[in-house]
C-alpha positions, 0 to 999 in steps of 0.5 A: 904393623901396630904403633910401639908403645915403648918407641915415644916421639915427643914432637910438633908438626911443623919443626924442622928437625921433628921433621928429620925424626919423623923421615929418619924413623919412616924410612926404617918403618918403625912404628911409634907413638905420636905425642905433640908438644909446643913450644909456645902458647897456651901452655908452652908444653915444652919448658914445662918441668916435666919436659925440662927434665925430659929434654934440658934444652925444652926442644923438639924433638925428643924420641924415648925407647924402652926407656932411652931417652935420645934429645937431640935429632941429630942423635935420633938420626943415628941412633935410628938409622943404625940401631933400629929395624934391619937394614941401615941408613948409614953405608959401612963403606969408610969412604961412602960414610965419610961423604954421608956426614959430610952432607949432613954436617953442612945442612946441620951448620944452617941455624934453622931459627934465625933463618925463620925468625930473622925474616921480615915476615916473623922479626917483629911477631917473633921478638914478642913470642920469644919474649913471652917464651922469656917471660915463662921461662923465668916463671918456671925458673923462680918455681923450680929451685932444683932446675935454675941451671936448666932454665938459666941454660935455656934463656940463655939460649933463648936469648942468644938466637934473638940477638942473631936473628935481629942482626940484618948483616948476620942474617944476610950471611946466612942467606949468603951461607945457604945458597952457596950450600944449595949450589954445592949440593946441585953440583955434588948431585949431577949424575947422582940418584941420591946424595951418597952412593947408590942407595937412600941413606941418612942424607937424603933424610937431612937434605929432603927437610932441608931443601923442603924448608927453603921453599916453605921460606921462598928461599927458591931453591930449584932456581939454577939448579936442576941436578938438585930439583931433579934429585928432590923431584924423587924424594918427594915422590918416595912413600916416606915423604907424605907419610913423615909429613914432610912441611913445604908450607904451612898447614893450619888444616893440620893443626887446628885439629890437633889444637881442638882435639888437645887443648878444647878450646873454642873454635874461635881460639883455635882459629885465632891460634891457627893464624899465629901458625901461618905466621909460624911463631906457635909451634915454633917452625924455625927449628929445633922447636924453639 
């Protein structure tokens, strides 16, 4: 099958919920056109006017169908587990439907960016990214009259999670919050192939980019819980997995040839740039894409 024109997923490797789309969209086999964009620099692609407009909350990701524009992976979730190809990732079983998003709702409630950017590997690099993403965004604010209230919307934003994540306490509860999550999930999982019933469905897309992120972070999150090591054993070992390229750690092999491909830059800049990866703050690995 050739890639589809008119199916665009605006997105960057590294994102959680990029991640999520990527899965969603690989298990129902469409085929799509890649376009990344990054949060962060040089050209912080993602609060540019022409994205803002695309996606007021300059997230990633974004997928586009035939001129439907859906912002939210959330939204991409269903809208591509239900609409797109044939078969469904969503049961028609009311009860089965209901347990579904239930375990989608409960990875959705973990706040992916203070998690990443509250940890005392990016607290102190991460403040000074965001202040810089600040910095442009008021920029492009003072230029684009029309859209103040889509930037005052997203420095707001902006500034709200950076508040969170240099609260020590509220990170601890998030931490707290994550491994009772990863306990319910072992426990709800024993005796089970997959997280709903006896088929993959859109929870198993969700809880797979979950789980993988909680290794990428050392959160060890296999440590006492076997039903759940199990459980994601098999879904890494599903075609969709390498192919949706699903993030266990970071891979500057996989962005600097996208860094020296998209902006052509010197090789050394791309290096530099690629160390600022490892440390997760360019494209923005904490979630949504900043």
């Amino acid at each position: 099958m050739t890639i589809n024109d008119d199916i665009l997923l605006y997105s960057v490797p590294p994102s959680f919920y990029s991640q999520i789309a990527r899965l969603a969209l690989t298990e129902k086999g469409v085929k799509y056109r890649k376009i990344i964009v990054a949060p962060g620099p040089p050209n912080y692609e993602t609060y540019q006017p022409w994205y803002m407009r695309l996606n007021p909350m300059g997230t990633v990701p974004t997928l586009v169908v035939n001129g439907k524009v859906i912002d939210d992976s959330r939204m991409i979730l269903n809208f591509s587990g239900q609409e797109l190809q044939s078969h469904t990732l969503f049961p028609s079983e009311e009860a089965l439907l209901a347990d579904v998003e239930n375990w989608i709702e409960e990875a959705y409630q973990i706040p992916e960016r203070e998690l990443a950017y509250g940890s005392e590997k990016l607290k102190k690099l991460g403040a000074i990214t965001n202040r810089k993403r600040l910095k442009i965004l008021r920029k492009y604010r003072s230029r684009q009259t029309d859209m103040k209230e889509i930037y005052d919307n997203k420095i707001a934003d902006i500034e709200s999670f950076m508040q969170n994540a240099s609260n020590t306490k509220h990170f601890e509860a998030i931490q707290k919050a994550i491994h009772q999550k990863l306990d319910w999930a072992n426990q709800a999982l024993s005796g089970r192939e997959f997280c709903c019933g006896k088929t993959y469905s859109a929870a198993d897309v969700v809880w797979t980019v979950t789980v993988a992120r909680q290794v990428m972070l050392g959160n060890k999150p296999f440590e006492g819980r076997p039903y759940l090591e199990a459980w994601y054993a098999r879904m890494k070992a599903r075609p969709s997995y390498r192919q949706a390229d699903v993030w266990e750690r970071f891979k500057p092999e996989v962005m600097l040839p996208i860094l020296l491909w998209k902006y052509k830059w010197s090789l050394l800049v791309a290096l530099t740039l690629v160390t600022l990866i490892t440390l997760g703050l360019i494209f923005g690995f904490g979630g949504s894409g900043i």
